[in-house]
C-alpha positions as CSV (number, residue, x, y, z in Angstrom):
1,X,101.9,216.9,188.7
2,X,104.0,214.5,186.6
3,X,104.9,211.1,188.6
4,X,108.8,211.5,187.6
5,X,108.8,214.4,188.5
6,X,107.5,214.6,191.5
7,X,109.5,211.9,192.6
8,X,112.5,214.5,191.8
9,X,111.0,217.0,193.9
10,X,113.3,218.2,196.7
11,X,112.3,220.7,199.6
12,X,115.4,223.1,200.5
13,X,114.7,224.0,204.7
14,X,117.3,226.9,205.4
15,X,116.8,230.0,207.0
16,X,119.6,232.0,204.7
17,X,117.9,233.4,202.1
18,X,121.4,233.0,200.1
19,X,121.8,229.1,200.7
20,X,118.2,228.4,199.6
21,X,118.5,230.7,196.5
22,X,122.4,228.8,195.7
23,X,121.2,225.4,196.1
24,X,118.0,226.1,194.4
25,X,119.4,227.6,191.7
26,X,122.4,224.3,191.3
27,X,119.8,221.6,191.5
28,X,117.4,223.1,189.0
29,X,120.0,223.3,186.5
30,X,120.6,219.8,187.3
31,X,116.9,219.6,186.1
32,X,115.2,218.7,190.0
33,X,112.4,220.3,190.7
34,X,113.2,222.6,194.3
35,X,111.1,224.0,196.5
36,X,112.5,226.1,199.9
37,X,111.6,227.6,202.8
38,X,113.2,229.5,205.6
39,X,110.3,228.4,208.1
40,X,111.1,225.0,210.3
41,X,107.3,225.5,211.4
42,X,105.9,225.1,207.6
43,X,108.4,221.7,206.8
44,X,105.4,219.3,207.7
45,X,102.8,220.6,205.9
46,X,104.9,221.9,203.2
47,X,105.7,217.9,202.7
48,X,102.0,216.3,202.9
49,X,101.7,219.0,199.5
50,X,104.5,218.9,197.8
51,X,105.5,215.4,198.2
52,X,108.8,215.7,198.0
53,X,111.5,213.0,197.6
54,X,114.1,214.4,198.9
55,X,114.0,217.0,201.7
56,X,117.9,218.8,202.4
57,X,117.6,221.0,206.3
58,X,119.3,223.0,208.3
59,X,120.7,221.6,211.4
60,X,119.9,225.0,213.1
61,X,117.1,227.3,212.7
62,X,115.5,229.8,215.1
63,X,112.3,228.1,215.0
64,X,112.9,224.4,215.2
65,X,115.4,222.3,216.1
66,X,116.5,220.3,213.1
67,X,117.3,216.7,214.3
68,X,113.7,217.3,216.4
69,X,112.4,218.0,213.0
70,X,114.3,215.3,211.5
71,X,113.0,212.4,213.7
72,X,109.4,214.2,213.1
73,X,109.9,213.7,209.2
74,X,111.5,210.1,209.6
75,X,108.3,209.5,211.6
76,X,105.3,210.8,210.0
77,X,107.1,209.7,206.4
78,X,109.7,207.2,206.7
79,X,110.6,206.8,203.2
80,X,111.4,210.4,202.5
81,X,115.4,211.0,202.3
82,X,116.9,213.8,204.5
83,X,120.1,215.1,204.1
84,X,121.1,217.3,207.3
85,X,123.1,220.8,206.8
86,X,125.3,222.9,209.2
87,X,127.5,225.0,209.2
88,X,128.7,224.0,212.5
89,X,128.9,220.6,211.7
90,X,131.8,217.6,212.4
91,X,132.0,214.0,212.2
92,X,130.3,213.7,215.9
93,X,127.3,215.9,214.6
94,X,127.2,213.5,211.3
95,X,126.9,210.4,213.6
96,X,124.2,211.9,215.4
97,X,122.0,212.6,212.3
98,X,122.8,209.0,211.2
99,X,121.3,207.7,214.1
100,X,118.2,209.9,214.0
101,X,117.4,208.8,210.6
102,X,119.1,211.3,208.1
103,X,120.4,209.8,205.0
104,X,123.6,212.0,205.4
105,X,125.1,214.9,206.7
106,X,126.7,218.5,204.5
107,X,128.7,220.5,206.0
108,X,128.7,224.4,205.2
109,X,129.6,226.3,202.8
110,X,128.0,223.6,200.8
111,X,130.5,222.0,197.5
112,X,128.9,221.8,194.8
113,X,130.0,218.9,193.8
114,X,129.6,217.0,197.6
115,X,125.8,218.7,197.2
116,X,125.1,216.5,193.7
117,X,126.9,213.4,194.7
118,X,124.7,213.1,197.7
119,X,121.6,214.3,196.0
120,X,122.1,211.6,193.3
121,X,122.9,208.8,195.9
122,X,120.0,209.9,197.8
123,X,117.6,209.3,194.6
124,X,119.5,206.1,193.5
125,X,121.0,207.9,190.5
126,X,124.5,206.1,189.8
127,X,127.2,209.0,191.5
128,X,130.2,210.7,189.8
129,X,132.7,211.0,192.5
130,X,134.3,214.2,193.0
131,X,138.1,214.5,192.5
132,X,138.1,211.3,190.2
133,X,139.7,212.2,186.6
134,X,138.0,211.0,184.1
135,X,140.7,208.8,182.2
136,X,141.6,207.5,185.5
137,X,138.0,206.2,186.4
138,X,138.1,204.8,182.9
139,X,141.5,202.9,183.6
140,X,139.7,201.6,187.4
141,X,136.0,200.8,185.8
142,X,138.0,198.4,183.3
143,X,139.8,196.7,186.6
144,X,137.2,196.3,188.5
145,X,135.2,194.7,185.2
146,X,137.9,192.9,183.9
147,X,137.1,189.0,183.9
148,X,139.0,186.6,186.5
149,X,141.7,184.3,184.7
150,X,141.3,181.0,183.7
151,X,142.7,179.5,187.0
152,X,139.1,180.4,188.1
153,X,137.4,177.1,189.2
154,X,133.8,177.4,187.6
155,X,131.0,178.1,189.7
156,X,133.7,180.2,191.8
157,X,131.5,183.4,191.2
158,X,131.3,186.5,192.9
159,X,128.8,189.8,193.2
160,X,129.6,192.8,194.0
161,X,127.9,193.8,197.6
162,X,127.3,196.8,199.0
163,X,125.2,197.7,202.5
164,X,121.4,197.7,203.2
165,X,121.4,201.0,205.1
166,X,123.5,203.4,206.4
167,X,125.5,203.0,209.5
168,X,127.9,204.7,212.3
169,X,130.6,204.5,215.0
170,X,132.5,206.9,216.9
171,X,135.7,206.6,218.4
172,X,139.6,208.1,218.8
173,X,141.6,208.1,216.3
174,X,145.0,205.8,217.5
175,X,147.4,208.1,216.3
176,X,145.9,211.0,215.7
177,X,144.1,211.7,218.8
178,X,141.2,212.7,217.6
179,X,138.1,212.2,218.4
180,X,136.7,211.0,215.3
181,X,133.5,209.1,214.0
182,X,133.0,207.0,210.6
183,X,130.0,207.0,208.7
184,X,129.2,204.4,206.1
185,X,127.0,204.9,203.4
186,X,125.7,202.5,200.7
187,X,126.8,202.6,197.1
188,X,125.7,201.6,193.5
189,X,128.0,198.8,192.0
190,X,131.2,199.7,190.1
191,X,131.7,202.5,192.9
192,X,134.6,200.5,194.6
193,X,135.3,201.5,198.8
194,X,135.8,205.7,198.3
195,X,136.6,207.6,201.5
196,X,135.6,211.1,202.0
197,X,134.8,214.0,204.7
198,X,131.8,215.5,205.6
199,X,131.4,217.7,202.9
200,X,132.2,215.3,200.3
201,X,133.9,217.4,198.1
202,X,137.0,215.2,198.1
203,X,137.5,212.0,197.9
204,X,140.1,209.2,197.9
205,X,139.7,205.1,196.8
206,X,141.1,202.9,198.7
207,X,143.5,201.8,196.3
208,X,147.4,200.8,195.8
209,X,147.8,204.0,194.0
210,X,146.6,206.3,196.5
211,X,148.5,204.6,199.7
212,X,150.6,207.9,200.9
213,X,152.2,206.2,204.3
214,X,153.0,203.0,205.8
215,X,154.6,203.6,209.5
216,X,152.7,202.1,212.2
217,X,149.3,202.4,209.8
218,X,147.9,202.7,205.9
219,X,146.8,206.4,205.0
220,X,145.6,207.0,201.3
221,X,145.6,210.4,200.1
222,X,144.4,211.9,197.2
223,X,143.7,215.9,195.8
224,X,143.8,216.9,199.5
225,X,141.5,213.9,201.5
226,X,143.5,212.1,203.7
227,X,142.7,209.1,205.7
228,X,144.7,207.5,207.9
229,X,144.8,203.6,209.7
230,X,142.4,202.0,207.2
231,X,143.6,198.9,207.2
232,X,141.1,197.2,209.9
233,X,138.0,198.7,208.1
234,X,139.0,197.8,204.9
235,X,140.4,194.1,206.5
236,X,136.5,193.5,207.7
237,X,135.3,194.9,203.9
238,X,137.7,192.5,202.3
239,X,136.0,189.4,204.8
240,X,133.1,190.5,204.3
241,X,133.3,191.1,200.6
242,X,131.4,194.6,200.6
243,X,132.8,196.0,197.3
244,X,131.2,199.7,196.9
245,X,130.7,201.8,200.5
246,X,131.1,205.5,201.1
247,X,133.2,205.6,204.4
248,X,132.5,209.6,205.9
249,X,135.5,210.1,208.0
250,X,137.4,212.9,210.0
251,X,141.1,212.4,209.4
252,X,141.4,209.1,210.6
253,X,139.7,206.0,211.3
254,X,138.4,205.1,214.9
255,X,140.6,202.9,216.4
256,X,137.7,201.6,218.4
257,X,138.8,198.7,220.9
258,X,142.4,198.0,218.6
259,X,140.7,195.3,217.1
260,X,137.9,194.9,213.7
261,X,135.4,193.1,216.0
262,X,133.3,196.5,216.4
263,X,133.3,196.7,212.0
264,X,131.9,193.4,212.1
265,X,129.1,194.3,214.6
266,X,129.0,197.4,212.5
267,X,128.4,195.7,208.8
268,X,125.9,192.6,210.4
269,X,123.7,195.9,212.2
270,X,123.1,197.3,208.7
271,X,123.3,193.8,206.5
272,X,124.5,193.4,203.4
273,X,122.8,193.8,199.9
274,X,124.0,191.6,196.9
275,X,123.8,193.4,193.7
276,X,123.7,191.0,190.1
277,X,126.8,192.8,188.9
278,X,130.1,190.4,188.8
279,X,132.8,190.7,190.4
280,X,136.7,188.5,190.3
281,X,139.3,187.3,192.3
282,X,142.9,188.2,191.1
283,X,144.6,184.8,191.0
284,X,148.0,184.9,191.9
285,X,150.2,183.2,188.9
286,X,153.4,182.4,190.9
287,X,155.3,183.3,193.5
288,X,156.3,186.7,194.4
289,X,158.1,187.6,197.4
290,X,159.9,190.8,199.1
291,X,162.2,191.1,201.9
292,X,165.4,189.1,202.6
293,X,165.9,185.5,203.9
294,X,166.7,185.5,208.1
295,X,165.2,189.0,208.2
296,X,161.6,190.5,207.4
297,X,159.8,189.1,204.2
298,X,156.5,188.1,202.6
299,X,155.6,185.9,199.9
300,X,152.7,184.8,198.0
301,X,152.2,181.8,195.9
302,X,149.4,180.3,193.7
303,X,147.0,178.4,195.9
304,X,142.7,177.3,196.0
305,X,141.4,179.9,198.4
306,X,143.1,182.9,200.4
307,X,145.2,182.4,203.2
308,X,147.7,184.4,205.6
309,X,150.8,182.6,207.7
310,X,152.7,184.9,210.1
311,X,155.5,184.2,211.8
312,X,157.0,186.8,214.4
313,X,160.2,186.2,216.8
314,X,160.6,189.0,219.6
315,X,162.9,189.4,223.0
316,X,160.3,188.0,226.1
317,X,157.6,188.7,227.0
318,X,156.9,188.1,223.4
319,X,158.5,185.3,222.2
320,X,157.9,183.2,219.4
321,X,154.0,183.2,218.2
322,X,152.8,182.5,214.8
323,X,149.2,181.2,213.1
324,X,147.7,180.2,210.4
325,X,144.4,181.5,208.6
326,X,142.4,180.5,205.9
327,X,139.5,182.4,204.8
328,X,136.5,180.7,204.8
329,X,133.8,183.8,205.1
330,X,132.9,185.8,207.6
331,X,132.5,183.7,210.4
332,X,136.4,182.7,210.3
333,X,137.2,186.4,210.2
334,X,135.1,187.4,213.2
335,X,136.0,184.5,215.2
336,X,139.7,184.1,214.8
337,X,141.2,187.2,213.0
338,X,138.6,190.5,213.7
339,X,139.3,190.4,217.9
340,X,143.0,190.3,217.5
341,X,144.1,194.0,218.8
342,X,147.0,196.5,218.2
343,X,149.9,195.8,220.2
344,X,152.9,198.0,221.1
345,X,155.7,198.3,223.7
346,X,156.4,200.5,226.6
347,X,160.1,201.4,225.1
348,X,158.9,202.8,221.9
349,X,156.0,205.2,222.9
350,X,158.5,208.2,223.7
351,X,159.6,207.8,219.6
352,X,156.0,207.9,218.4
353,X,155.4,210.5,220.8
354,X,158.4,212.6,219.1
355,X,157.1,211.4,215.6
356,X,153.0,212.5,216.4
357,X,152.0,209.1,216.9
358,X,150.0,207.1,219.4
359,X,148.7,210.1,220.8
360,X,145.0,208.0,220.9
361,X,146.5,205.2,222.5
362,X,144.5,204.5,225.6
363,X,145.2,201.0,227.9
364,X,141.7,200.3,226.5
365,X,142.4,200.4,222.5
366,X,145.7,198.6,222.4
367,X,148.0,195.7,223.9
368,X,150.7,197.7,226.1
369,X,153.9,195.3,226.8
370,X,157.3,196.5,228.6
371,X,160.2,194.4,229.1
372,X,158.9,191.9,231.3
373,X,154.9,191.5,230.5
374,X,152.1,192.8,229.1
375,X,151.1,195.5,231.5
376,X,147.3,196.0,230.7
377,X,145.0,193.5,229.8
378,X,145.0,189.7,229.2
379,X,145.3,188.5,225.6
380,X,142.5,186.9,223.9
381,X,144.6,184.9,222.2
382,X,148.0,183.1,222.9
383,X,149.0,183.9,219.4
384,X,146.5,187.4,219.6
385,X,150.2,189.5,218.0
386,X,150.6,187.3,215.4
387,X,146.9,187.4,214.9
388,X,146.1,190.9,214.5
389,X,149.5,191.3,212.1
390,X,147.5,188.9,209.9
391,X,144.6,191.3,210.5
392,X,146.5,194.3,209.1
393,X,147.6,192.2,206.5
394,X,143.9,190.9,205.2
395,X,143.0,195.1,205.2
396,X,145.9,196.0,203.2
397,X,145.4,193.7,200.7
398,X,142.3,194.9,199.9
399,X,143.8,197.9,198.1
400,X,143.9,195.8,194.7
401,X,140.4,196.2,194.6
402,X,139.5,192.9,194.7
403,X,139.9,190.4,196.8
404,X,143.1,188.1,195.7
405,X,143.3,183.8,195.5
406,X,146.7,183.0,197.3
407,X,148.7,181.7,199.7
408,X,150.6,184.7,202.0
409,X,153.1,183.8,204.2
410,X,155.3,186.6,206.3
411,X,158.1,186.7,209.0
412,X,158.2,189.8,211.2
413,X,156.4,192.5,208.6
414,X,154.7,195.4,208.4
415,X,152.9,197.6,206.2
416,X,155.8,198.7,204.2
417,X,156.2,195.0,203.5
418,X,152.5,194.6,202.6
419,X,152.4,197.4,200.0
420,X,155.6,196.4,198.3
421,X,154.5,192.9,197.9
422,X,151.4,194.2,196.4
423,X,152.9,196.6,194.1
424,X,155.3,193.2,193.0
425,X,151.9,191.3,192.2
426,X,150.7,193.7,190.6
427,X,153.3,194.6,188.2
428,X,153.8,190.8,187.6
429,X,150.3,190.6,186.6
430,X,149.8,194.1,184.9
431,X,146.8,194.8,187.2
């Protein structure tokens, strides 16, 4: 058997005749070479002979259990990609495959094009994502390649990063309710951070132009995914300077304990991979700023490194907090800025009740606070509010694409605030 080929070999496991004879018919067009069977007894030996590369089964077969099959294959052939398929699939089925081994999870009926970006990922071939026209990935490929300014110090030189393995998390989802789970999946360089659902079909960038709300959270959305509360994922991607990931997600982001501590747990149990392809700040030119004086407003200005100042000014128990951050890796982030949590009072939840909001909240996964104190917890911080704004700050602007070289400071914002100063800078410097 030819060497390439064989390493393009990929076993189909279904027990429909009409999946095995659909997918097989796809991927050979696609010029792999498939083999199938509808017997869960025969996947072993049908391996040891046919050596495949990649092996795509069915979560549920009469005569085998498929994630006992799975750890069997992961065992007696560790380097062999499996990509798990149901029909009865969610996220929580996904997470569980993760952790057995598999190299991802499809959900049935299978999309064509969900089926080839994973099969391509899963051989190291560089992915087209679904959903992604071509003129526009043209338009984002020559951002994401386009060289820092000359305000770049030399030696000041970055690489694009991605994950060493896959990893996952399950969770609720803060204002959705849901119980959701997030997958994260490496990616070649040049990718960017791309969410998408289980079956991959559709996918949105996390990116300025896909941002479709701002109240109480960031949700992208883009040819029917939506995402919602990105911004402390993305704030722990931005510290950590992971570039390309595929996030699999339900909906919404787990809101986990209201804080990014869990993401950083998350990223240091799978470790990150350097790639040799560049990557460049966006140096801020001048100042830009949004909002009105005595009210809410952010600015940024030229400055050395990164760095966020938030001011906030409530009725007691609140009071007056505000800090300072400078980003000095990942360390700073995890110890001062990732265990700040989500904070909200007792008087507005009947609102974001009536709007479909907070219905996730649990005393566990946020700061609750009424009129008189904070009613259940202690902070980890004195200044945790003004901490974990900075937080949601750091994650939203990540949604250049790039991590940005300048000085933020803001007085009682949100995220309608954050997006509007970024769609100033980036006007200002034609990004």
């Amino acid at each position: 058997m030819n060497e390439n080929l064989a390493e393009k070999t990929i076993l189909v496991v279904d027990d429909e005749d009409d999946v095995r004879e659909s997918v097989r018919e796809v991927l050979s067009d696609e010029g792999y070479r498939v083999v199938d069977t509808g017997d869960g007894t025969k996947v072993l030996r049908m391996i040891e002979e046919e050596k495949p590369g990649l092996v795509l089964l069915d979560i549920w077969m009469p005569q085998a259990d498929g994630i006992e099959l799975l750890k069997e294959i992961k065992n007696k052939e560790p380097d062999i990609n499996v990509v798990m398929i149901s029909g009865h699939g969610n996220i929580h089925t996904a997470v569980t495959a993760t952790k057995a081994g598999a190299f991802d999870f499809l959900e049935k009926p299978l999309s064509l094009d969900g089926l080839l970006l994973t099969v391509r990922r899963a051989f190291g071939e560089a992915p087209a994502l679904p959903d992604t026209d071509a003129a526009d990935n043209r338009k984002k490929t020559r951002a994401r390649k386009r060289p820092a300014t000359a305000r770049v110090r030399a030696g000041a030189k970055l690489k694009q990063k991605t994950l060493k393995k896959s990893v996952v998390t399950s969770g609720q989802g803060l204002h959705s309710g849901v119980k959701t789970g997030l997958v994260l999946h490496p990616l070649p360089p040049n990718s960017g951070i791309v969410f998408t659902g289980i079956s991959a079909d559709t996918s949105v960038r996390a990116h300025l132009d896909f941002v479709a709300s701002t109240g109480y959270a960031t949700s992208l959305r883009h040819n029917g995914m939506a995402v919602a509360t990105v911004e402390h994922l993305l704030a722990t991607l931005h510290s950590y300077g992971i570039t390309n990931l595929l996030v699999k997600v339900q909906s919404e982001v787990p809101v986990l304990d209201g804080s990014a501590i869990e993401f950083c747990r998350l990223i240091e149990e799978a470790g990150i991979e350097e790639t040799d392809e560049p990557w460049s700040e966006i140096v801020v030119d001048r100042a830009y700023r949004v909002g009105a004086e005595g009210g809410e407003w952010i600015s940024i200005e030229p400055a050395d490194n990164f760095s966020v100042r938030y001011v906030m000014n409530y009725p007691k128990p609140v009071g007056h907090q505000e800090y300072s951050y400078t980003d000095q890796g990942p360390e700073s982030f995890k110890e001062e800025i990732a265990p700040a949590r989500t904070f909200g009072f007792l008087r507005d939840i009947a609102k974001l009740e009536k709007m479909g909001l907070a219905a996730g909240g649990r005393l566990s996964n946020f700061i609750l606070i009424d009129d008189e104190k904070i009613i259940n917890t202690e902070l980890r911080f004195p200044d945790e509010l003004a901490r974990h704004k900075i937080l949601d700050i750091i994650g939203d602007f990540y949604l250049l694409g790039r991590p940005v070289r300048g000085a933020i400071t803001a007085h009682m914002t949100g995220h309608s605030d954050n997006i509007a100063l970024l769609r100033e800078l980036r006007a200002g410097l034609k990004l």
